[in-house]
C-alpha positions in Angstrom: 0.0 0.0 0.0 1.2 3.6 -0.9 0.0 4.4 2.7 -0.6 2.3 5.8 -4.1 3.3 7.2 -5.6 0.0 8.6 -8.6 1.4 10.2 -9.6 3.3 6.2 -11.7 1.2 4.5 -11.7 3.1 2.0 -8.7 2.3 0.3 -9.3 -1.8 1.3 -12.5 -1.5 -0.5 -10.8 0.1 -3.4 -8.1 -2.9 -3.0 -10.4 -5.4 -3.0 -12.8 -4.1 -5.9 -9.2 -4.1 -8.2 -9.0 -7.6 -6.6 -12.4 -8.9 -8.2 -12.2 -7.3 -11.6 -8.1 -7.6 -12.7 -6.6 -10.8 -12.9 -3.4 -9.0 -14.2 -3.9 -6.6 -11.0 -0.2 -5.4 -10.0 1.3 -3.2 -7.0 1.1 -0.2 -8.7 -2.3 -0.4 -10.3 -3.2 -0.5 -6.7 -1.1 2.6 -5.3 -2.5 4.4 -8.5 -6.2 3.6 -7.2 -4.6 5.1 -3.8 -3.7 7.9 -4.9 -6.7 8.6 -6.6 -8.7 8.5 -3.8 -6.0 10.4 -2.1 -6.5 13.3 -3.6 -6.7 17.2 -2.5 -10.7 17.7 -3.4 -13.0 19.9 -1.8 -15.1 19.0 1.2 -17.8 18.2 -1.4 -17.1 17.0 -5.0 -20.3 15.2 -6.9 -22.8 15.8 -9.2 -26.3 14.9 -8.3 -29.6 15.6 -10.6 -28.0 17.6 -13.3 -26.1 19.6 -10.6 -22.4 19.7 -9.9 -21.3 20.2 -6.5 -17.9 21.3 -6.1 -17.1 22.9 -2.5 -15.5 23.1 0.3 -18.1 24.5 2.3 -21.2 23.3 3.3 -23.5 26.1 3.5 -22.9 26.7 -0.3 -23.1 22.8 -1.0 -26.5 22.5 1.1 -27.6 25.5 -1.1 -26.4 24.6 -4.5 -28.3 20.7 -3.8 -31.4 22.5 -3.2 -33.1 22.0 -6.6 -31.8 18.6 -6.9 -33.1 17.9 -3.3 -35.6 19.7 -2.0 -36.0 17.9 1.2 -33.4 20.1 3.8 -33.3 17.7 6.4 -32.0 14.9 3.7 -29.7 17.7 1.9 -28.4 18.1 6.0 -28.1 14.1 6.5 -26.5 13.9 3.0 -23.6 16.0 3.6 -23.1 15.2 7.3 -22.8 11.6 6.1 -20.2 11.9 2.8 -18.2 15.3 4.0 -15.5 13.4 4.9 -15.4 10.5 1.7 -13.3 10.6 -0.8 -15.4 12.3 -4.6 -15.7 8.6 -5.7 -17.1 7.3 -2.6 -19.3 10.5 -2.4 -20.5 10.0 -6.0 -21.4 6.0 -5.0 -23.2 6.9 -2.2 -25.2 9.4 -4.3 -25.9 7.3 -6.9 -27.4 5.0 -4.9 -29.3 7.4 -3.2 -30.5 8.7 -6.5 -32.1 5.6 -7.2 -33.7 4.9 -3.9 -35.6 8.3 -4.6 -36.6 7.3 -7.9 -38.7 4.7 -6.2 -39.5 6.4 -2.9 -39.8 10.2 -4.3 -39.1 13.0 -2.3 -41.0 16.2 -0.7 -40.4 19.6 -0.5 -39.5 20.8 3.1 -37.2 23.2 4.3 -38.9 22.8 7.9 -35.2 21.6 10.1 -36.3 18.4 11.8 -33.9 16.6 14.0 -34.8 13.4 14.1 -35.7 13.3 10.5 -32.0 14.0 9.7 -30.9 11.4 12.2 -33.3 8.7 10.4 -31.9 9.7 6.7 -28.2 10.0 7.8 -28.4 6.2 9.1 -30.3 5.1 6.0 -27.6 6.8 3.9 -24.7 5.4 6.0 -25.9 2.4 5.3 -25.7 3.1 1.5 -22.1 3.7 1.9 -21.9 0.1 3.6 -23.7 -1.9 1.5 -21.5 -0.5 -1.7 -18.2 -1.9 0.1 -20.0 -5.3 1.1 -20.9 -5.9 -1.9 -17.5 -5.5 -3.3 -16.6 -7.9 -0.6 -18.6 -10.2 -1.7 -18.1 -9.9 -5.0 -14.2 -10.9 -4.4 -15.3 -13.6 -1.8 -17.4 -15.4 -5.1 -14.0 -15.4 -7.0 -12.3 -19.3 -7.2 -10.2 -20.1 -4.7 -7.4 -21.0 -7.5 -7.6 -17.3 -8.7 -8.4 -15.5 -5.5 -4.4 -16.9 -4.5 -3.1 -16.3 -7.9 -3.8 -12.2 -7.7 -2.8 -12.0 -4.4 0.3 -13.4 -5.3 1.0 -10.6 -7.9 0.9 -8.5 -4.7 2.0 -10.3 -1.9 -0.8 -10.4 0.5 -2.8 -12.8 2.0 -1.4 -16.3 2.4 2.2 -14.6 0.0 2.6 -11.8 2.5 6.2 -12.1 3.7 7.3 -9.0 6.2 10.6 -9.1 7.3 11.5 -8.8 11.3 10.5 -6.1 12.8 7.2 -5.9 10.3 4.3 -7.1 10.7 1.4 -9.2 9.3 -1.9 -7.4 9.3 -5.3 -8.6 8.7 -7.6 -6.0 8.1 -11.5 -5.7 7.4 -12.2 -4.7 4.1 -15.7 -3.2 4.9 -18.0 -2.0 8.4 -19.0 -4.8 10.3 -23.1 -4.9 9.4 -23.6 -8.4 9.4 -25.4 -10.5 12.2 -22.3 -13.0 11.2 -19.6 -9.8 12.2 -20.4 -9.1 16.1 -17.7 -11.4 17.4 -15.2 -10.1 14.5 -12.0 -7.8 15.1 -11.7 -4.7 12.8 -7.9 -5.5 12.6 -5.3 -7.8 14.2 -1.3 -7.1 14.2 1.8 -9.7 14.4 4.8 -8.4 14.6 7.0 -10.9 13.3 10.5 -11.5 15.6 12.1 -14.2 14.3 12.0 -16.0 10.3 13.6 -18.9 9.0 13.3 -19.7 5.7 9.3 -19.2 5.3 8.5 -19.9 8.6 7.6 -17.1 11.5 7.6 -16.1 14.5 5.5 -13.4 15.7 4.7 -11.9 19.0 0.4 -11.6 19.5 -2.1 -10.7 21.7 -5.6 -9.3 21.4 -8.4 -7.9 23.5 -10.1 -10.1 25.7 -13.8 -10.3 27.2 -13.5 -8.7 31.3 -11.9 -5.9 33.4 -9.0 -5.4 34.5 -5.1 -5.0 33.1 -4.5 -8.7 32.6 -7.3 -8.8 29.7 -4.3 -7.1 28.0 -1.7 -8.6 29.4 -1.6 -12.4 27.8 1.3 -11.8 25.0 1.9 -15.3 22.9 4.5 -16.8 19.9 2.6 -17.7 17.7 4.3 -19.5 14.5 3.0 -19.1 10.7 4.3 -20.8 7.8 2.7 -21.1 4.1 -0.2 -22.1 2.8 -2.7 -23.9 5.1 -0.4 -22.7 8.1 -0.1 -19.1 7.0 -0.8 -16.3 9.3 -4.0 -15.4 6.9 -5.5 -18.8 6.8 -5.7 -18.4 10.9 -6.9 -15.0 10.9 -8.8 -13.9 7.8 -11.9 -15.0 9.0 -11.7 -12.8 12.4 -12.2 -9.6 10.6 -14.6 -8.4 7.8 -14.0 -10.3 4.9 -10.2 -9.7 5.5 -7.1 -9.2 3.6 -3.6 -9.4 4.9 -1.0 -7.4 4.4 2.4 -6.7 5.2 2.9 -3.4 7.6 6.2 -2.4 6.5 8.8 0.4 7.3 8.8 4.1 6.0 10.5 4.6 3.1 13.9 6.9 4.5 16.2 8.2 2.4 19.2 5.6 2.5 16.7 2.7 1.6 15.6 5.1 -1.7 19.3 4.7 -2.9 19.4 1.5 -2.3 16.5 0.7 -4.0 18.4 2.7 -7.0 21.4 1.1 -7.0 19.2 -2.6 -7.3 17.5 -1.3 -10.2 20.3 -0.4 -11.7 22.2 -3.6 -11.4 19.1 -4.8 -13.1 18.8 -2.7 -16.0 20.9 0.2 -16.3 20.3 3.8 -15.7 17.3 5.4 -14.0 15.0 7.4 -16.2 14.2 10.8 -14.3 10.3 9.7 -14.5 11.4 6.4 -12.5 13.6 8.5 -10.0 11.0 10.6 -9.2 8.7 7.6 -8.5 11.5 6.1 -6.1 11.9 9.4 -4.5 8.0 10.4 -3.8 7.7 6.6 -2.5 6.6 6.7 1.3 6.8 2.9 2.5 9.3 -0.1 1.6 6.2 -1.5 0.4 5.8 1.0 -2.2 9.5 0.9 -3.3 9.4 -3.0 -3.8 6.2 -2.3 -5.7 8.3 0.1 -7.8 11.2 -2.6 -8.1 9.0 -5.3 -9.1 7.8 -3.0 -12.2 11.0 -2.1 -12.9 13.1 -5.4 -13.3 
């Protein structure tokens, strides 16, 4: 990953949609989606009924929606909900709005009503979490064969590899809103501490049920190895249709060179465009990505 935000589903979602519709997926197809929902915007950047909103402030946006949606309380809930989404998760989330209302309709009122924006904004919200669950889904349908063969061209899942002093990661992919999801984890961490050959060691623990400091206090080796014994076929299923990934260092100036250096013992000189990619890369993980594109 370009960056390392475990707890933004955003950018998993975005991972695992790539997932389900490239079979020639590669690392930096995936930092480019990253990057694209990365991007400076405004606060508010969608088009809705004919109208393009394009703001950072709300007032304006709530004003400029107006014709498009008459109902103030669900113009309110709207922006409350999306202001702090990325424009293509906005633009999904009004989409699918747009077509509830074809269905439902929607009344003129410009009457503020509290609870009525409370009631829209979960209804909404739960637009926005039924998009990324059914991108989950979508990937979870894909053959087993195939699922493994794409995560290999990225090294996640059951090919993620950190180094000591990394970590594996499995992360949800979407909100937890199944009946299925209550007992899940959002995220669990491993740092690894020892590795021989493809076998690890890592250093766990998680949050237990009860009071008290020793809920928190049970640290464990655990050891992974490939395949049926890797980390992700333990732990994939104890977050949110999961993915695992390998939490890596930040990319420092030294390891830029010798990235450099490694490329060019592959294949020569650096072209500035290529330099420049090496030198805006934040994370060891982005630099291999760069590597592996390279050679």
């Amino acid at each position: 990953m370009h960056k390392q935000n475990p707890t933004e589903t955003n950018s998993l979602n975005k991972l695992i949609e790539r997932l389900t519709n490239d079979p020639e997926i590669t690392p930096e197809s995936v930092i480019a989606d990253q990057k694209v929902l990365e991007e400076e915007a405004n606060s508010f950047s969608f088009e809705m009924g004919g109208v393009n909103i394009n703001t950072n402030v709300r007032k304006d946006a709530n004003r400029e929606l107006k014709e498009a949606l008459p109902d103030r309380n669900l113009r309110i809930a709207l922006l409350e909900v999306i202001g702090d989404d990325p424009p293509l998760v906005q633009q999904d989330v009004v989409t699918r709005l747009e077509e509830f209302l074809k269905k439902e309709g929607v009344t003129q009122n410009e009457i503020r009503d509290d609870k009525k924006i409370a009631d829209w904004a979960e209804r909404i919200e739960a637009f926005k979490n039924q998009a990324k669950l059914e991108k989950s889904q979508r990937y979870s349908q894909l053959e087993s064969v195939e699922k493994s063969a794409r995560a290999a061209r990225l090294g996640i899942n059951e090919h993620a590899q950190p180094d000591v002093g990394e970590s594996f990661a499995a992360l949800s992919t979407r909100t937890r809103i199944l009946p299925e999801d209550k007992e899940k984890w959002n995220v669990h961490f491993a740092p690894v501490v020892a590795r021989v050959g493809d076998d690890t060691i890592t250093l766990e623990n998680y949050a237990r049920e009860g009071d008290g400091v020793d809920r928190y206090d049970r640290w464990f080796f655990n050891m992974h190895g490939p395949k049926e014994r890797s980390f992700h076929e333990e732990y994939h299923n104890w977050v949110a249709d999961g993915v695992t990934l390998r939490m890596g260092e930040a990319a420092t100036p030294e390891m830029r060179e010798e990235f450099k250096r490694s490329i060019r013992e592959k294949v020569g000189e650096l072209s500035p465009q290529l330099q420049a990619r090496i030198d805006s890369a934040t994370t060891r993980a982005e630099l291999a990505a760069i590597y592996a594109a390279a050679t």
